[in-house]
C-alpha positions in Angstrom: 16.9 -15.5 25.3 15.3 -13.6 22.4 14.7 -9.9 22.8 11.3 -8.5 21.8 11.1 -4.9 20.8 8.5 -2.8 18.9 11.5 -1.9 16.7 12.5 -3.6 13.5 15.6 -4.5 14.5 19.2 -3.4 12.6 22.6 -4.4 12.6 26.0 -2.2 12.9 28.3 -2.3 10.3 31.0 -1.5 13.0 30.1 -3.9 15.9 28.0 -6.6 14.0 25.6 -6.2 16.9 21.9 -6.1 16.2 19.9 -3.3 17.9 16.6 -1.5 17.7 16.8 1.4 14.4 16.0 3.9 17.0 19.6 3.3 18.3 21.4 3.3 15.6 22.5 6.1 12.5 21.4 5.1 9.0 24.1 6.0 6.7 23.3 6.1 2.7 25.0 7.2 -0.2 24.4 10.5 -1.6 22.7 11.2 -4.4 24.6 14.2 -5.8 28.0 12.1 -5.3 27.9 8.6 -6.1 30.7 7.5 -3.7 30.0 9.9 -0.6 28.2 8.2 2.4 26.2 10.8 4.5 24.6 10.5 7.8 20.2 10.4 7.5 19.1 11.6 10.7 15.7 11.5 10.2 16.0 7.6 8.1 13.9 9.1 5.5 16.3 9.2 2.6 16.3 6.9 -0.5 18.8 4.6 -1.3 20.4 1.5 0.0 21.4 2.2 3.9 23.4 1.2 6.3 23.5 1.1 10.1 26.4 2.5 12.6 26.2 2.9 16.5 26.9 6.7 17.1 30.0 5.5 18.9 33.1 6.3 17.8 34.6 2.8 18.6 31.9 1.0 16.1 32.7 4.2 13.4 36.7 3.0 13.7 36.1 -0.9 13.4 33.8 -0.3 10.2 36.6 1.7 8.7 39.0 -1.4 9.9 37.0 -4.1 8.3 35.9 -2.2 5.5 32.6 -2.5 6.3 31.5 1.0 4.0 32.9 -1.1 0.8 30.8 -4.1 1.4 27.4 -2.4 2.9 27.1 0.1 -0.1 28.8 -2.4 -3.0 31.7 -0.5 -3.9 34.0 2.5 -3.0 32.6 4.7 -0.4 34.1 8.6 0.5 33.0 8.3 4.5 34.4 12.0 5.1 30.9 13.0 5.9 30.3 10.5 8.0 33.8 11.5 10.0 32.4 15.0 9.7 29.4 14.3 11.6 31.1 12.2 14.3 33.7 15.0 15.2 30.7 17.6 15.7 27.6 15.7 16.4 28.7 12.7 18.4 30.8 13.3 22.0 34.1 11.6 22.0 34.3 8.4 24.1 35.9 9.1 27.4 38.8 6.8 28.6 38.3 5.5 31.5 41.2 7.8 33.7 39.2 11.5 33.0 38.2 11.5 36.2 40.7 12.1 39.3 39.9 11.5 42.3 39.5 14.1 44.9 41.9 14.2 48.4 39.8 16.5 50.3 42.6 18.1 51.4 42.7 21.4 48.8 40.7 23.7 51.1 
């Protein structure tokens, strides 16, 4: 089944899945530091780009397949992109955060 969007369509370095740009953070390197990736919010900045899901899961398998090497062609500093994750992105819950209530605490 092939999904139509009004989107260009991306894919994440992390997850290798494709989704619409609007969903996804373009990364790029920076211009004052030739090996720093930072985070384009706005996908305005020039320079080769690459896509991530703002999920911490995808941010850990790009680091694991070296995804950052191979999208930008060479060594990549992704501290800035860590940087943004721990501020801007929530930390994915595991799945026992929640407890259960007994009722019986009144």
């Amino acid at each position: 089944m092939e999904r139509r969007t009004d989107q260009p369509l991306r894919t994440c370095i992390g997850c290798r899945r494709t989704a619409a740009r609007s969903e996804l953070l373009r990364l790029v390197m920076d211009r004052g530091d030739a090996q720093r990736v930072v985070v384009d919010p706005r996908r305005r900045l020039p320079g080769r780009g690459a896509w991530l899901h703002p999920d911490q899961a995808c941010l850990k398998q790009a680091v694991k397949r070296r995804a950052f090497h191979r999208a930008f062609r060479g060594p990549a500093d992704i501290r800035g992109v860590d940087d943004y994750f721990s501020t801007s992105v929530p930390a994915t819950a595991g799945p026992d955060t929640v407890q259960a209530e007994s009722g019986s605490e009144i």
